[in-house]
N, C-alpha and C positions, 0 to 999 in steps of 0.2 A: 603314745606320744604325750599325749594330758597327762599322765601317770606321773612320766619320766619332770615333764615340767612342775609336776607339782612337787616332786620328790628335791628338785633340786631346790627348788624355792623354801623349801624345809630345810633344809639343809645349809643354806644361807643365812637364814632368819637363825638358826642353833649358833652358828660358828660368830655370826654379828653380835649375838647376845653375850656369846663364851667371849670375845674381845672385850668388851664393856665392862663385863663383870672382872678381870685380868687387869683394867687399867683401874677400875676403882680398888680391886685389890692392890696394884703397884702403886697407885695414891697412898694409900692408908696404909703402907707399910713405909715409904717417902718422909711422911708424916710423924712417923712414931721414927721413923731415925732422927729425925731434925727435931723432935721432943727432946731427944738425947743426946742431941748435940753431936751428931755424927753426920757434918754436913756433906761433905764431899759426896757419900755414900748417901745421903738422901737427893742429891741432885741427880747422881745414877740414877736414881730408881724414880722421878720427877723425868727425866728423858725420856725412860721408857715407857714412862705413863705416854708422855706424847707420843712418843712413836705407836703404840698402841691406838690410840684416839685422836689422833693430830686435829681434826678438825671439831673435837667434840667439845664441851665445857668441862668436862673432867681433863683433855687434854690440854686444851687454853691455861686452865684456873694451876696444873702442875708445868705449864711451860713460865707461867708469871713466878710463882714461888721458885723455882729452879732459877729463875735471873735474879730476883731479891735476893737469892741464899746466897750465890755466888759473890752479888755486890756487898751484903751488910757481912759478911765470914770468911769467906775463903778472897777478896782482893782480885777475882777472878775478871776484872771490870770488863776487858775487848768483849769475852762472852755474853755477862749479861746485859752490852749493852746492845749485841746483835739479837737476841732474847727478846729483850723490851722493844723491839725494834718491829721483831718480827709478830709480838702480842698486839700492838697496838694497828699494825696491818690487818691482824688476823679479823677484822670487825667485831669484838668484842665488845660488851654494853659503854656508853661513852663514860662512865663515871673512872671505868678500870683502864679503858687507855689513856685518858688524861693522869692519870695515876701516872701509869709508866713513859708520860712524854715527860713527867714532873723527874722521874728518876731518872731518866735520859741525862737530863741536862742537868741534875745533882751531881752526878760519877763524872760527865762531861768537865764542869767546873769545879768540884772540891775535891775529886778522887782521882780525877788523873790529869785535871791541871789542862786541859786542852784547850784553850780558850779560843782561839779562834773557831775551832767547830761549837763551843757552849755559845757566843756571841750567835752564831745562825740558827742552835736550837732554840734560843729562849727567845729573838726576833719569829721565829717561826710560832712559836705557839705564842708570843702578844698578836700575830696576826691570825691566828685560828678563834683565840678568846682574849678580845680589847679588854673586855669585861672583867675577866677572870679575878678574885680575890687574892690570887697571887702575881696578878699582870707588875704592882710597884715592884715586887723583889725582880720580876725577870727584867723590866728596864734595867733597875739596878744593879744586876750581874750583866747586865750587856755594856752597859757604863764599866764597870768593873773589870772586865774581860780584857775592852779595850783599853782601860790605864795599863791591865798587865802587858799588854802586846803595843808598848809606848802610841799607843794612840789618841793619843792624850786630847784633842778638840770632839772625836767621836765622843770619848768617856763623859767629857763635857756634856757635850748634847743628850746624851743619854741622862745624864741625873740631872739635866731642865726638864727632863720629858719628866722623871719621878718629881720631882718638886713639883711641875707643873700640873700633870694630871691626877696625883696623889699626894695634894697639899698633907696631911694629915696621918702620912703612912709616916714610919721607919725609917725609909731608906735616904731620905735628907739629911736626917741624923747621923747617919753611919759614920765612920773614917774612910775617908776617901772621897764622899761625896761632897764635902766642903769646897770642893775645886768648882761646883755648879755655880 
């Protein structure tokens, strides 16, 4: 019975190692497509990294690169924004989900124009990080969101809040924010 347990535990521990070694190879060949500019085909092969390793760093770090590929090459945006969605879930180190909350709500508001859901991401993360060095632009685009979606008193209020709390930024200046 000891034997049989040990044998299997062997046997697990090969086939766990052979998956690992399979997704860092489906990495590194992902890689060397998207060197080349063969993106579609390196996002394949970025999937299947995940699906090999879904929970591992090689499978996080090829699920992130598969949603960037999609969003800056192929215009694939619904994709990678359930991607970023799902990376930023996945508890990854906080520097790389704020990363993809930041791309979230890029594709949200310059790539497919959705303003109403960009207004609740970029509200959503001024309320995760007040602080954040990019907190004047996302007032700004939430000000902005709402000029698009004729809401014109919100937009308002939004770029008081940029004047107000970020005397000193950009976003005063901009067009459009002269209505503050």
């Amino acid at each position: 019975m000891a034997a049989r347990v040990k044998a299997l535990v062997a046997v697990c521990l090969v086939l766990s190692g052979c998956s690992i070694d399979s997704a860092k190879s489906r990495y590194l060949l992902a890689e060397k497509l998207w060197n080349e500019k063969k993106y579609a085909a390196a996002v394949m092969e970025f999937e299947k990294t995940r699906a090999k390793d879904p929970r591992g760093k090689i499978g996080k770090q090829a699920l992130f690169r598969a949603a960037m590929t999609q969003a800056l090459f192929l215009n694939q945006f619904g994709d990678a924004i359930r991607k970023l969605r799902e990376f930023a879930e996945s508890g990854e180190e906080a520097a790389a989900v704020w990363e993809a909350e930041k791309q979230i709500g890029e594709i949200l508001f310059n790539k497919t124009e959705q303003y109403e859901e960009a207004a609740r991401h970029y509200k959503r993360l001024i309320t995760k990080r007040p602080d954040a060095r990019e907190a004047a632009e996302f007032y700004f685009r939430t000000g902005k969101s709402n000029f698009y979606l004729w809401r014109f008193n919100e937009a308002v209020a939004a770029y008081r809040e940029v004047i107000r709390k970020f005397p000193g930024s950009d976003g005063p200046k901009k067009p459009g924010s002269k209505l503050a």
